[in-house]
C-alpha positions as CSV (number, residue, x, y, z in Angstrom):
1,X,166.9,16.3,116.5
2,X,169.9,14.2,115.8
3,X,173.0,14.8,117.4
4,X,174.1,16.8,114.6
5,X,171.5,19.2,114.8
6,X,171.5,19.8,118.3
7,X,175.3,20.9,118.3
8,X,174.4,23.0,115.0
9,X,171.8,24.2,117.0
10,X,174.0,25.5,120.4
11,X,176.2,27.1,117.2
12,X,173.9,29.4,116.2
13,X,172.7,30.2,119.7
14,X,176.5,30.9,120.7
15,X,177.2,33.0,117.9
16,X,173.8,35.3,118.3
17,X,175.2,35.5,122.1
18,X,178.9,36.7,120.4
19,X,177.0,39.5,117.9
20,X,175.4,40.7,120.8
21,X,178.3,40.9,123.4
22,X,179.9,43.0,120.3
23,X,177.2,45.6,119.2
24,X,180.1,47.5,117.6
25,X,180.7,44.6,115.0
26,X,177.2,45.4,113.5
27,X,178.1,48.7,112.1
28,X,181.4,47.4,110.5
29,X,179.3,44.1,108.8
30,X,176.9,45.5,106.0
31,X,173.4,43.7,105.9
32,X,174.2,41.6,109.2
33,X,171.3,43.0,111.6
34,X,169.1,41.6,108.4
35,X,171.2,38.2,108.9
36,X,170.8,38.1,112.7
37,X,166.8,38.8,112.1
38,X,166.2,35.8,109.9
39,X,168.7,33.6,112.6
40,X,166.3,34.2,115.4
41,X,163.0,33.8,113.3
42,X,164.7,30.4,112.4
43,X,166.0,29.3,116.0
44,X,162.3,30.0,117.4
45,X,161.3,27.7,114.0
46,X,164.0,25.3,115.1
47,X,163.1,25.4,118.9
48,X,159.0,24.7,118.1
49,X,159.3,21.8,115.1
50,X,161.8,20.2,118.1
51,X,159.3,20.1,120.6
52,X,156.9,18.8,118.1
53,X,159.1,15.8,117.3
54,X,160.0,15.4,120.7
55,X,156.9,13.9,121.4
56,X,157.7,11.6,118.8
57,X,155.3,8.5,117.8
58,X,155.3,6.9,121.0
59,X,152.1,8.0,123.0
60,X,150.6,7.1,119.5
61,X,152.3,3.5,119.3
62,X,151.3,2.8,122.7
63,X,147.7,3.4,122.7
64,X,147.7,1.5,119.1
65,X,149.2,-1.3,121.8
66,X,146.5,-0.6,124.5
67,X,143.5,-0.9,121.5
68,X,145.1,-4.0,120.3
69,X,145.6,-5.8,123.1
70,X,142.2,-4.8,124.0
71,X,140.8,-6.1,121.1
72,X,142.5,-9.3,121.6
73,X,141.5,-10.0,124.6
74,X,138.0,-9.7,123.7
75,X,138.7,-12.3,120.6
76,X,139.7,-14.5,123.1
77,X,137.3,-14.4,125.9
78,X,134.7,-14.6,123.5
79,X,136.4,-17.6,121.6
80,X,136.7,-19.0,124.8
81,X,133.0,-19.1,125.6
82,X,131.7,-20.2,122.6
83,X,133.9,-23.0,122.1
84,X,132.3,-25.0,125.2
85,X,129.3,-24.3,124.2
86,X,129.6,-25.1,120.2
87,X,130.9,-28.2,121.4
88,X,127.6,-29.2,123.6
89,X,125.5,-28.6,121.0
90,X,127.7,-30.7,118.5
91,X,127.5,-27.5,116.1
92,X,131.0,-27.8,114.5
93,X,130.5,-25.3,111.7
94,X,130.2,-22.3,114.4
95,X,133.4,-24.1,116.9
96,X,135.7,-24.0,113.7
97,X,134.5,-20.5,112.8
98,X,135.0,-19.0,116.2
99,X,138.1,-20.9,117.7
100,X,141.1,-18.4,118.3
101,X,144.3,-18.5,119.5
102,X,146.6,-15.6,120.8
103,X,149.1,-16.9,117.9
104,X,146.5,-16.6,115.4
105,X,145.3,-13.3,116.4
106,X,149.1,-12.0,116.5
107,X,149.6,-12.7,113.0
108,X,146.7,-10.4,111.6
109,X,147.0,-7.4,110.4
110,X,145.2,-4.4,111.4
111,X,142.2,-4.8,109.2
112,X,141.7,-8.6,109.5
113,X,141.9,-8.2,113.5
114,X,139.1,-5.9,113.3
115,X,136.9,-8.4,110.8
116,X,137.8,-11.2,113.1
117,X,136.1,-9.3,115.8
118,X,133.1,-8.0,113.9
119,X,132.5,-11.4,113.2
120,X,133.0,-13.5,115.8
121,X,130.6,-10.4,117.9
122,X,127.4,-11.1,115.4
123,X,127.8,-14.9,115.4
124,X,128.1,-14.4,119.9
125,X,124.4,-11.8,119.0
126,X,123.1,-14.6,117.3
127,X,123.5,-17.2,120.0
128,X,123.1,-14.6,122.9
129,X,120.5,-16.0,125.3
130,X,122.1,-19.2,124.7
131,X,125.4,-18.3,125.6
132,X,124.5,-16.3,128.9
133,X,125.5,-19.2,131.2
134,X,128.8,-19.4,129.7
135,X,129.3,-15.6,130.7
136,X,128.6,-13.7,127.2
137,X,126.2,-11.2,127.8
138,X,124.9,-7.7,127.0
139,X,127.4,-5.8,128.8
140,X,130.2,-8.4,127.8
141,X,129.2,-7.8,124.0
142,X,128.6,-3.6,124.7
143,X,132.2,-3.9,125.8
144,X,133.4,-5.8,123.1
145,X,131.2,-3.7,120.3
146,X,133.2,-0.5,121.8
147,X,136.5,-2.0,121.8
148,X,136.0,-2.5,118.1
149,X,135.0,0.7,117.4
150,X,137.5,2.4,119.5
151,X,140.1,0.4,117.8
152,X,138.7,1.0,113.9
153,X,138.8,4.8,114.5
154,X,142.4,4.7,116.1
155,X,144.3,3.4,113.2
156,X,143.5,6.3,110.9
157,X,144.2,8.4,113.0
158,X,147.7,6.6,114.4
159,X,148.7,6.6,110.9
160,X,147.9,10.7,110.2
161,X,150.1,11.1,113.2
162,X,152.7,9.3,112.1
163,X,152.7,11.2,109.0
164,X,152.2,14.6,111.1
165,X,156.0,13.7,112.9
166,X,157.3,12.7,109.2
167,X,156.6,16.4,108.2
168,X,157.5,17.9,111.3
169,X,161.1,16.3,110.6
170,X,161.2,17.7,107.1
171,X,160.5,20.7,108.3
172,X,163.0,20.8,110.5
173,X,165.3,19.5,108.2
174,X,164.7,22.9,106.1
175,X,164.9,24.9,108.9
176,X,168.7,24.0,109.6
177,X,169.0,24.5,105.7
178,X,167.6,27.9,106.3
179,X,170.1,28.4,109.4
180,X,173.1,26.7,107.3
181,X,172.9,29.8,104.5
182,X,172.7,32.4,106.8
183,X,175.7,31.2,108.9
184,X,177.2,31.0,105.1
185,X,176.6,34.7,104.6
186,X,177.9,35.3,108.0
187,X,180.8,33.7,107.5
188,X,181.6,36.2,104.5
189,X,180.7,39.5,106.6
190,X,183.0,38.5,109.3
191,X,186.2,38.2,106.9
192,X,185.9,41.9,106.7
193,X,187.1,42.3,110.1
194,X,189.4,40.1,109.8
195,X,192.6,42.0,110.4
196,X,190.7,44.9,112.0
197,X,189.3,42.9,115.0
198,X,191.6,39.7,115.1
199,X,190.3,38.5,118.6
200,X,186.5,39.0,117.8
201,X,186.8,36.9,114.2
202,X,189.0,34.5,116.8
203,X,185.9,34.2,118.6
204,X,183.6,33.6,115.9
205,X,185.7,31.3,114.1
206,X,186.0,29.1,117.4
207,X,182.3,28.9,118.1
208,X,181.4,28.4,114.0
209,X,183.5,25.0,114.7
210,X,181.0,22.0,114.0
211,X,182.8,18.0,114.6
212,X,179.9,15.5,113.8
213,X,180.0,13.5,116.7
214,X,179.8,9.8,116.0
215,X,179.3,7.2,118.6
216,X,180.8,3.6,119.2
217,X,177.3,2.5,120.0
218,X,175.7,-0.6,119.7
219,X,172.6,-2.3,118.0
220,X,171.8,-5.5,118.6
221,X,168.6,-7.2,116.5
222,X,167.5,-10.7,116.3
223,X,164.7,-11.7,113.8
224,X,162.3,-14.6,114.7
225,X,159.2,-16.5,113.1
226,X,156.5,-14.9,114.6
227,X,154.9,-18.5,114.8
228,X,157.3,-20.8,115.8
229,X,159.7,-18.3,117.3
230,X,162.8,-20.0,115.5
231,X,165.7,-17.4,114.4
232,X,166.0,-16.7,110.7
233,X,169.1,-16.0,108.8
234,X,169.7,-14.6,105.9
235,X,167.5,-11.5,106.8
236,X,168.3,-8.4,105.2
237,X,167.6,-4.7,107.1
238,X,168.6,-1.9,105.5
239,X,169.3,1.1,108.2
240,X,168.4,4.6,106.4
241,X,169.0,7.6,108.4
242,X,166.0,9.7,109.8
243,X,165.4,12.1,106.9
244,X,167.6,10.5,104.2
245,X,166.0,8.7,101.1
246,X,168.6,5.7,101.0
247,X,169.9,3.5,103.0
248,X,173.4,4.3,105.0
249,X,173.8,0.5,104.9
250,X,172.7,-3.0,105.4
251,X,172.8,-5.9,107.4
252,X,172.1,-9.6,107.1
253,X,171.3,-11.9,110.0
254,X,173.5,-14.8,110.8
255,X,172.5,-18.3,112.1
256,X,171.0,-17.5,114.6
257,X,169.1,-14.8,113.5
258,X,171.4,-12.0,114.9
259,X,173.1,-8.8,114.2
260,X,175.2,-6.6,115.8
261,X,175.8,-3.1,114.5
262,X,179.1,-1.0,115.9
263,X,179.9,2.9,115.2
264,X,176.4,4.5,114.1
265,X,175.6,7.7,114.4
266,X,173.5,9.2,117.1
267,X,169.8,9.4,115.9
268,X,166.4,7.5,114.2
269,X,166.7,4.9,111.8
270,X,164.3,3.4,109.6
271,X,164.6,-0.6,109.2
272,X,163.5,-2.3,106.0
273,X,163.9,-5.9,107.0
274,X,163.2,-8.4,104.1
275,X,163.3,-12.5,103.5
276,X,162.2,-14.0,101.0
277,X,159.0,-16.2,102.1
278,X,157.8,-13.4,105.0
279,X,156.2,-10.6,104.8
280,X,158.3,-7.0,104.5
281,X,158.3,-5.2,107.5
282,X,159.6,-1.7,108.1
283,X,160.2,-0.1,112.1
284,X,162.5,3.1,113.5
285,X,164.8,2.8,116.3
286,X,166.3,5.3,118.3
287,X,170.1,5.1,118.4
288,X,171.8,6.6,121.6
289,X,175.3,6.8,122.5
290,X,174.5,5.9,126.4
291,X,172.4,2.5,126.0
292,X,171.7,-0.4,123.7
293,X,169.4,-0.1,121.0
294,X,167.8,-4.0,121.1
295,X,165.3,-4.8,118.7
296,X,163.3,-8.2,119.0
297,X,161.9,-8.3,115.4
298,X,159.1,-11.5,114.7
299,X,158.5,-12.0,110.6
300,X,155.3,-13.3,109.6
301,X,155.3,-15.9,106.5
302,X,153.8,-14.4,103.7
């Protein structure tokens, strides 16, 4: 939830509390045990879709990470063999077409990592009892055949669960709508005690009291080629608020490749970061108002 929500949230909670410190107030207010009703179904709504998001993509991003780096790491190795022995047999066609470096393999995307590895593992099958003394083997190529498969049927899945927390914040986005109109139609009840109960609409009225809270926080960002590791400038990211549809603003890198961001509001943002020449790229961060949010952001030419 963002800041926002949570003290929305400890509103509706405090003013259940008040209605039921004052159980005479729900004879005077016509329809307001109905009201109440649909306040708790939607706290217990609130309270669930919270813990959902809660979890957040993380455990998801960092197992993507763990496949990846897997993956990689099986590239090489097997890059590494082969290349000694392509070179001792003066086969140059199979050394060009399995030499990788790290750089190379961090500029692929998702897809063209895993045809990378599918083909450098048949061209290492297909030289197999050659390439034993160089260390590639049966179990060295079991391992590497279920690191690609592991990593194949990950990203589908990844991506459904990153979908699964987008809905889970709409949903919760509806939910405080749902909250917001009952609080609206609590609002007008309790003007009918107005002058009868003075110190009990006192009461509510303090607790219904909602200040956005807004942070002097800071983000600091710096965009690099992914290749040379050179800042750019002139980068463009747009920051749109988690849940929003357009941006609440935008940024452009200086010189050296830097931004700083001051007085954001609490919450996740989703960065659209374009230059022209590298490919778009799109990430969240989490904006607190107790540390700095510091993004290291590598572009890839397109």
């Amino acid at each position: 939830m963002t800041n926002l929500q949570i003290q929305k949230m400890r509103m509706y909670q405090t003013l259940r509390v008040l209605f039921k410190a004052n159980p005479g107030m729900l004879a005077k207010l016509p329809n307001v045990n109905e009201f109440l009703t649909e306040l708790d179904a939607v706290i217990l709504q609130i309270e669930a879709n919270s813990k959902l998001q809660q979890q957040g993509t993380s455990d998801l991003t960092d197992y993507k990470t763990k496949l990846h780096d897997n993956l990689k790491q099986d590239v090489l190795d097997a890059s590494r063999k082969v290349q000694p022995y392509a070179v001792y047999t003066k086969d140059s066609a199979l050394q060009k077409a399995t030499k990788y470096t790290e750089s190379d393999l961090n500029r692929l995307l998702d897809v063209e990592l895993i045809q990378v590895a599918k083909g450098l593992y048949d061209k290492v099958n297909a030289q197999l009892p050659n390439l034993a003394p160089y260390g590639l083997t049966d179990d060295t190529q079991a391992t590497f055949l279920k690191d690609i498969m592991l990593y194949e049927t990950a990203i589908p899945e990844i991506k459904k669960g990153k979908l699964d927390q987008k809905n889970v914040t709409t949903q919760l986005g509806e939910n405080f709508d749902s909250a917001n109109e009952i609080i609206d139609n609590l609002d007008l009840l309790v003007e009918i005690v107005r002058n009868s109960d003075p110190q009990f609409y006192a009461d509510y009225q303090n607790l219904r009291k909602v200040e956005p809270s807004y942070s002097t926080v800071q983000l600091r960002a710096k965009v690099k080629d992914a290749t040379t590791e050179m800042p750019i400038a002139n980068v463009k990211l747009s920051f749109t608020y988690n849940g929003n549809s357009k941006p609440e603003f935008v940024k452009q890198t200086a010189a050296k490749g830097g931004i700083m961001v001051r007085s954001m509001a609490e919450g996740i943002y989703t960065i659209a970061i374009n230059k022209i020449g590298y490919q778009p790229q799109t990430i969240t961060a989490t904006v607190a108002s107790d540390a700095l949010c510091s993004l290291d952001i590598k572009l890839v030419k397109s």
